[in-house]
VEXTI-45945 format. One line per field, with one value per residue: residue number from 0; residue in three letters; y, x, z of N, C-alpha, C, CB in turn. Coordinates in steps of 0.05 Angstrom, whole numbers, plus 5000, padded with zeros to 4 digits. Glycine has a CB too. Example, Ala and Ser with C-alpha at 12.3 -4.5 7.8 and 13.67 -1.06 7.14 Angstrom:
# VEXTI-45945
n: (0, 1)
res: (ALA, SER)
n_py: (4886, 4955)
n_px: (5264, 5257)
n_pz: (5156, 5142)
ca_py: (4910, 4979)
ca_px: (5246, 5273)
ca_pz: (5156, 5143)
c_py: (4934, 5001)
c_px: (5264, 5258)
c_pz: (5156, 5157)
cb_py: (4911, 4988)
cb_px: (5226, 5282)
cb_pz: (5181, 5114)
This chain:
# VEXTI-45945
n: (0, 1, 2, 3, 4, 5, 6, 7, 8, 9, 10, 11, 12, 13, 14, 15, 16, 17, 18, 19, 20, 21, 22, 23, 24, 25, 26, 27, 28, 29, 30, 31, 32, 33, 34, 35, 36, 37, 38, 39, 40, 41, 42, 43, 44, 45, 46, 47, 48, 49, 50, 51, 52, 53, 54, 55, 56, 57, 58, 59, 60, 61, 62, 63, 64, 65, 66, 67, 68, 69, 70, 71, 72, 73, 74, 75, 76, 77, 78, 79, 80, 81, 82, 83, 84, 85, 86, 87, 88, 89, 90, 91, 92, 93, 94, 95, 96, 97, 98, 99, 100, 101, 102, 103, 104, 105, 106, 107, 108, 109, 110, 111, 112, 113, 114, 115, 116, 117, 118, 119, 120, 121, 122, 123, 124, 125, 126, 127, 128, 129, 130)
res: (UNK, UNK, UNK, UNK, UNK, UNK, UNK, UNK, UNK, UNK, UNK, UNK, UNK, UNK, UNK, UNK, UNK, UNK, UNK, UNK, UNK, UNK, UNK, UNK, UNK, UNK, UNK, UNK, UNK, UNK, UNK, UNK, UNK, UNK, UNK, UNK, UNK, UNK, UNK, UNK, UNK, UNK, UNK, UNK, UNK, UNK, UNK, UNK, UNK, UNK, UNK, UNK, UNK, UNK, UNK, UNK, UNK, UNK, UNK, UNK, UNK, UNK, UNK, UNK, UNK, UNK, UNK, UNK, UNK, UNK, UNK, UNK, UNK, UNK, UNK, UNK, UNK, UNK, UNK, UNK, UNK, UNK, UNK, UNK, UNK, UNK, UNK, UNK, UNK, UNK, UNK, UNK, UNK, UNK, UNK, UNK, UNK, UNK, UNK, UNK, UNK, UNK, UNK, UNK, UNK, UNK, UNK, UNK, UNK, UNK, UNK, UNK, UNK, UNK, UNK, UNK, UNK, UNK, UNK, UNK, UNK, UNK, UNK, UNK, UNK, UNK, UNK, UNK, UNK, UNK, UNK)
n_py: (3250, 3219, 3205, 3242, 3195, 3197, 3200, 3202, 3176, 3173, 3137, 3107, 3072, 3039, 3017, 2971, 2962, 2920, 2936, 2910, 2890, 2935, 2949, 2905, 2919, 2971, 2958, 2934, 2965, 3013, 2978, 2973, 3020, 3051, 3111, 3135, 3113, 3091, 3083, 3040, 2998, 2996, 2972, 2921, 2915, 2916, 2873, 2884, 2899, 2902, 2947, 2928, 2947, 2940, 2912, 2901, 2871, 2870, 2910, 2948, 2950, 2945, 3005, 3028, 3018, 3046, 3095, 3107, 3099, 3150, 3191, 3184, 3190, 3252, 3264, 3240, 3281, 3329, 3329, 3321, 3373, 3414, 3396, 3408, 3469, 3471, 3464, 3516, 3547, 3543, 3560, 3585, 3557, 3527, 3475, 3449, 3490, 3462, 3417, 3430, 3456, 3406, 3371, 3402, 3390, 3336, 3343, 3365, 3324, 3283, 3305, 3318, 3261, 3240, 3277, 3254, 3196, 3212, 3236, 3192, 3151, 3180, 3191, 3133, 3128, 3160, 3131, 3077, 3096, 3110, 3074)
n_px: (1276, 1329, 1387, 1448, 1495, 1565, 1608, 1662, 1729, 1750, 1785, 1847, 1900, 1960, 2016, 2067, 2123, 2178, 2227, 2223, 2182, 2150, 2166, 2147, 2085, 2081, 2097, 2056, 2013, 2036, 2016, 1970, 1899, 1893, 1891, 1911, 1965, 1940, 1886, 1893, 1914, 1876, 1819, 1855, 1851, 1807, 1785, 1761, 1750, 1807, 1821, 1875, 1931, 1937, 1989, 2002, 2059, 2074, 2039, 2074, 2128, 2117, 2098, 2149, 2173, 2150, 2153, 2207, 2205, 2178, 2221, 2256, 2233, 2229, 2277, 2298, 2261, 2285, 2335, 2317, 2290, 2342, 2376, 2345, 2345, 2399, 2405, 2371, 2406, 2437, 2408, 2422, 2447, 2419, 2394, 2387, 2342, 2302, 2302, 2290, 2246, 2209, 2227, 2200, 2149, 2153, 2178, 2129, 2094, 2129, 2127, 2075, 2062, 2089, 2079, 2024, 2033, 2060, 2018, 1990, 2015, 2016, 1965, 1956, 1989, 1966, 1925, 1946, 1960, 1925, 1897)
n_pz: (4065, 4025, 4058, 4013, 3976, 3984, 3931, 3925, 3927, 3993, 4018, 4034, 4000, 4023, 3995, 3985, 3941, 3922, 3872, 3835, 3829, 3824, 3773, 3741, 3739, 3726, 3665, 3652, 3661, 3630, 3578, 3577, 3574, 3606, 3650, 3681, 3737, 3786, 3773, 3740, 3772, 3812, 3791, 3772, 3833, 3843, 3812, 3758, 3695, 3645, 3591, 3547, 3509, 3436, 3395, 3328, 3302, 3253, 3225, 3250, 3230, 3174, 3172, 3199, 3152, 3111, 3131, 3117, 3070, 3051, 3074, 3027, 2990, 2992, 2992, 2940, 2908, 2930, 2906, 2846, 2845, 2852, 2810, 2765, 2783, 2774, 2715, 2694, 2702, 2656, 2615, 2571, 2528, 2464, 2465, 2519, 2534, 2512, 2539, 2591, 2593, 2576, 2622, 2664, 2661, 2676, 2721, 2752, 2754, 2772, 2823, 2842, 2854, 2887, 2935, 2934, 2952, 3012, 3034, 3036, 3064, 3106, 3123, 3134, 3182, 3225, 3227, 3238, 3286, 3318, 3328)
ca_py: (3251, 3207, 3224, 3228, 3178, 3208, 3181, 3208, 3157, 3180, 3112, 3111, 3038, 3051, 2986, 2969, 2939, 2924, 2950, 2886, 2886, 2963, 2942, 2893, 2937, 2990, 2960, 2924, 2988, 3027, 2973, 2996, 3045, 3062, 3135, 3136, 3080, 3084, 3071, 3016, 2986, 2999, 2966, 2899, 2897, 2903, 2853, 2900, 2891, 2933, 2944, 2936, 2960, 2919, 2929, 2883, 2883, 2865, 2933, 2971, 2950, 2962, 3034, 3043, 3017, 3073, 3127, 3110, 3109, 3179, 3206, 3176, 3206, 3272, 3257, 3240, 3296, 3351, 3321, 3332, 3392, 3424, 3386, 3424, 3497, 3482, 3468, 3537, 3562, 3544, 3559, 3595, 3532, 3518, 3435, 3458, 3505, 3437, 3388, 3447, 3456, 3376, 3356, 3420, 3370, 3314, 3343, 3370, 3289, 3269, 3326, 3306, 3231, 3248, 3286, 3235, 3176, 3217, 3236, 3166, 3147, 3206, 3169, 3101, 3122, 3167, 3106, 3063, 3109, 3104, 3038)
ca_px: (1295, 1354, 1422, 1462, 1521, 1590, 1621, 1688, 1740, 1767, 1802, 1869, 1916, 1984, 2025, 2095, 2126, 2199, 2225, 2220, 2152, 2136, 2174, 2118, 2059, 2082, 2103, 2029, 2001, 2039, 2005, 1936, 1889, 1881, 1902, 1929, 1973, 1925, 1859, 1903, 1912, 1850, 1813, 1859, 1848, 1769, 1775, 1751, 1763, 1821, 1832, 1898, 1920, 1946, 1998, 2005, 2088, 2080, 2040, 2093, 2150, 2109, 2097, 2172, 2186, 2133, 2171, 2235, 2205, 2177, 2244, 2270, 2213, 2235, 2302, 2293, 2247, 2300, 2351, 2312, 2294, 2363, 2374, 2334, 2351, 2421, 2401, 2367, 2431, 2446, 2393, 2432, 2447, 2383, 2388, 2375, 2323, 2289, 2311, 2289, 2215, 2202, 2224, 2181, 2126, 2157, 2182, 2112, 2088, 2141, 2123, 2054, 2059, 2102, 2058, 1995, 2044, 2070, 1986, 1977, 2038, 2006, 1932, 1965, 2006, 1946, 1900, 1957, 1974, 1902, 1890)
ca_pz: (4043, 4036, 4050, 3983, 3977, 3975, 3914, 3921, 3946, 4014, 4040, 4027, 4015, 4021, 3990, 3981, 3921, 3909, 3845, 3808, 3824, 3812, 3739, 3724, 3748, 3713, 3647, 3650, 3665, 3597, 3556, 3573, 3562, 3631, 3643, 3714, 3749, 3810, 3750, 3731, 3799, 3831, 3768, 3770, 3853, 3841, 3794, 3739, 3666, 3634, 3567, 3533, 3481, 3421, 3373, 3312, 3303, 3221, 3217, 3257, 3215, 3153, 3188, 3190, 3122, 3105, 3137, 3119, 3041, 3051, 3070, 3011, 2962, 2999, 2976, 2916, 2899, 2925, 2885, 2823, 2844, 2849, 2787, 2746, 2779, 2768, 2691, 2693, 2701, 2626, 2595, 2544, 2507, 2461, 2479, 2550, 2535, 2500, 2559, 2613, 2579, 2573, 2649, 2683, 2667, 2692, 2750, 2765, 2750, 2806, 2859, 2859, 2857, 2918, 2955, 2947, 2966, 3026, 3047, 3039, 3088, 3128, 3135, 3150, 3206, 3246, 3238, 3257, 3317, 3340, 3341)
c_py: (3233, 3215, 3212, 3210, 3203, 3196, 3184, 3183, 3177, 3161, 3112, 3081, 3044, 3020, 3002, 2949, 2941, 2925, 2933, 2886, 2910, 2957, 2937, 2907, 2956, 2986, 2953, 2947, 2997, 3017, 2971, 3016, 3057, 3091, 3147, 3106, 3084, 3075, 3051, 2999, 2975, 2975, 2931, 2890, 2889, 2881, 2857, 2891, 2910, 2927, 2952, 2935, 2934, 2922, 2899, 2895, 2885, 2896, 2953, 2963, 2959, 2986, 3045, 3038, 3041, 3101, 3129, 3112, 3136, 3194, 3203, 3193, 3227, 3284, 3263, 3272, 3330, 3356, 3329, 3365, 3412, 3410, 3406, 3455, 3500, 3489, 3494, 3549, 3557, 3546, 3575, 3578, 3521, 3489, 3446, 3464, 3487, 3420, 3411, 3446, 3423, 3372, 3382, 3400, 3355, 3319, 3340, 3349, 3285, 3283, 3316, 3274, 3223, 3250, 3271, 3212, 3200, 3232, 3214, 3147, 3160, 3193, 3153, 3106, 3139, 3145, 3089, 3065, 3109, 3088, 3015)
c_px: (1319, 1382, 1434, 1481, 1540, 1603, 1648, 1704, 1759, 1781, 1825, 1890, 1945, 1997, 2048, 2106, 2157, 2199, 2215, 2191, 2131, 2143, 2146, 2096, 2061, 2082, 2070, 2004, 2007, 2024, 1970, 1928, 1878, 1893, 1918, 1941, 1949, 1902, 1862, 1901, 1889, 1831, 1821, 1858, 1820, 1762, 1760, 1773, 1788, 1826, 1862, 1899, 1936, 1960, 2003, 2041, 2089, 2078, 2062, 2122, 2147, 2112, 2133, 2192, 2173, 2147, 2194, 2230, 2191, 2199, 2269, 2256, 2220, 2262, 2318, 2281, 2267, 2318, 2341, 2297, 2314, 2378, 2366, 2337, 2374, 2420, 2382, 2380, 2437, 2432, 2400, 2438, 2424, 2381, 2384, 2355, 2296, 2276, 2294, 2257, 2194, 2197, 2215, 2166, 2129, 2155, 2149, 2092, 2101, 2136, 2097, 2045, 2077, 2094, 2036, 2007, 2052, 2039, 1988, 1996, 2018, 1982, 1936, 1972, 1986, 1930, 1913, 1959, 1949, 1891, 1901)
c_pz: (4049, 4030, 4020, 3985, 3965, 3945, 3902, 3942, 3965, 4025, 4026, 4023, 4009, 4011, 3978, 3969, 3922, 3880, 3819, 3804, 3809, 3785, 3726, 3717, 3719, 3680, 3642, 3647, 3633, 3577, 3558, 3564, 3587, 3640, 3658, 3726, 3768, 3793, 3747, 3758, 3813, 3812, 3773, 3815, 3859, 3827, 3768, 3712, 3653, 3612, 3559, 3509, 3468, 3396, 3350, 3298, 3269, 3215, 3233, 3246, 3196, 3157, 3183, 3165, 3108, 3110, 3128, 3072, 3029, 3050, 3042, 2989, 2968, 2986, 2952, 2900, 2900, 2920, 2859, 2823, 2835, 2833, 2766, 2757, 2765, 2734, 2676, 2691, 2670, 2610, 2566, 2510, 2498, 2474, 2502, 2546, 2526, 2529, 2594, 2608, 2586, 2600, 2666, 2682, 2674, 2713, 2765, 2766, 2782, 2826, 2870, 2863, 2888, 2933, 2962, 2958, 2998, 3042, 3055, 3070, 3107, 3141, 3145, 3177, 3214, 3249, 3253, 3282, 3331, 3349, 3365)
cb_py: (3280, 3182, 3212, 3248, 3145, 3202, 3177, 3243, 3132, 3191, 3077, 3131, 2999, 3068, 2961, 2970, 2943, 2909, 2961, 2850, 2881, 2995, 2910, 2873, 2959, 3003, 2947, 2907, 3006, 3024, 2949, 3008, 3042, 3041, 3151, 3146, 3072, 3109, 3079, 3019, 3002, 3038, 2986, 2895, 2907, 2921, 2839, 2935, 2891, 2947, 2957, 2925, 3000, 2904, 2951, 2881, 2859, 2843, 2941, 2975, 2932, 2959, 3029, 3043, 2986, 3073, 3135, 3074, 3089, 3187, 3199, 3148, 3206, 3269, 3238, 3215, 3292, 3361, 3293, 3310, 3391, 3429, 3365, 3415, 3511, 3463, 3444, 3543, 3551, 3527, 3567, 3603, 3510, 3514, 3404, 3480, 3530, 3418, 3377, 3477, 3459, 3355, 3338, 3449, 3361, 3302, 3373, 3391, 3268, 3266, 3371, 3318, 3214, 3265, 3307, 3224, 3160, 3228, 3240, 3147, 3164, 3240, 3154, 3084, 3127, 3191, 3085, 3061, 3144, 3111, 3020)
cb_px: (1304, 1354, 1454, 1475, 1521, 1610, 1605, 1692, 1759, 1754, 1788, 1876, 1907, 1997, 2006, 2107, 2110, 2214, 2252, 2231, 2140, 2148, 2197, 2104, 2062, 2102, 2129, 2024, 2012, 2068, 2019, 1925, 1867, 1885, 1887, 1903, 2009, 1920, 1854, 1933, 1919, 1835, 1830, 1890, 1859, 1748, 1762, 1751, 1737, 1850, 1817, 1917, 1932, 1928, 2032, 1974, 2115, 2055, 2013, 2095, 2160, 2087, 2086, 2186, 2178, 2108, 2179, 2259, 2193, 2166, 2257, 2272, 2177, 2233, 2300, 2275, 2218, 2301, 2354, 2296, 2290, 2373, 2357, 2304, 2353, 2443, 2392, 2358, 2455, 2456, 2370, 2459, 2458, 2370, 2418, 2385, 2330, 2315, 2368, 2308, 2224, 2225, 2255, 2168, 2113, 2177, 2201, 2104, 2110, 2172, 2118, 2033, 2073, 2112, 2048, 1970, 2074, 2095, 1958, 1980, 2074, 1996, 1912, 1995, 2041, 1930, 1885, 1974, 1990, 1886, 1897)
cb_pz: (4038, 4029, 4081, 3965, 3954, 4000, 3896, 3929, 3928, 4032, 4044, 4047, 3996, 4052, 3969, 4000, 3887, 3917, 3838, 3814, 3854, 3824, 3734, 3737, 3784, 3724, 3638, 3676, 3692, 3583, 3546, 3590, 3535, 3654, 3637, 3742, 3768, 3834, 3722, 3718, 3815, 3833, 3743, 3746, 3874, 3827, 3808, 3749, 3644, 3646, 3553, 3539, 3469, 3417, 3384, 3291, 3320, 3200, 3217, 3290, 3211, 3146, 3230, 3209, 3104, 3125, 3166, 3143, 3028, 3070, 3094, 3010, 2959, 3025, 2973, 2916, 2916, 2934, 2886, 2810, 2856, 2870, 2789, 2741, 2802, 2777, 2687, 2704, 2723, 2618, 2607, 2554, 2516, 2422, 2481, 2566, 2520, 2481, 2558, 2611, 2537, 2562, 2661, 2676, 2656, 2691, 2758, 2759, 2716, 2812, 2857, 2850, 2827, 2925, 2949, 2922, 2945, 3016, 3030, 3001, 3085, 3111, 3117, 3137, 3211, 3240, 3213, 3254, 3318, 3339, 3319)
């Protein structure tokens, strides 16, 4: 029978970087997809392939033009919200009771044109974030 192979690494390399150098390593390392610095390391002293990752900067500005027009639809939306309770408050006055009737349907127009823009934000940025 033949002996099995070990295939755990027991050898040990001890190395010494100054900081400028650990900087590099390390920042080289963050933009991988390698999951350990030592994976990362070991990988570029075998001469092994590593994947990095890759960010396209247009879509990450888009991305935070995206977020920053969600918080705005958010905004917006609980502005006209508390809009229309306060005009609950008067409903005594028939013209209200007119103008109060009409924009329920609006509003409930703008809440959900809200919500599917603010999914749709929502989809972009998980695909973004996994890519």
């Amino acid at each position: 029978m033949m002996k099995e192979q070990n295939k755990n690494r027991t050898k040990w390399l001890h190395l010494r970087l100054k900081p400028d150098e650990f900087e590099i390593l390390h920042k080289r390392f963050s933009r991988s997809t390698c999951p350990k610095l030592s994976d990362f390391a070991r990988k570029n002293l075998l001469q092994k392939p590593v994947v990095m990752k890759y960010r396209n900067e247009s879509l990450d500005d888009l991305l935070g033009e995206l977020i920053q027009l969600r918080a705005e639809l958010n905004a917006i939306g609980n502005n006209f919200n508390q809009v229309v309770k306060k005009l609950h408050t008067l409903n005594q006055i028939p013209e209200f009771k007119h103008w109060i009737m009409a924009y329920e349907l609006e509003k409930k127009v703008l809440f959900n044109s809200i919500d599917q823009i603010k999914n749709h934000i929502k989809n972009l940025s998980q695909k973004w974030l996994q890519s």
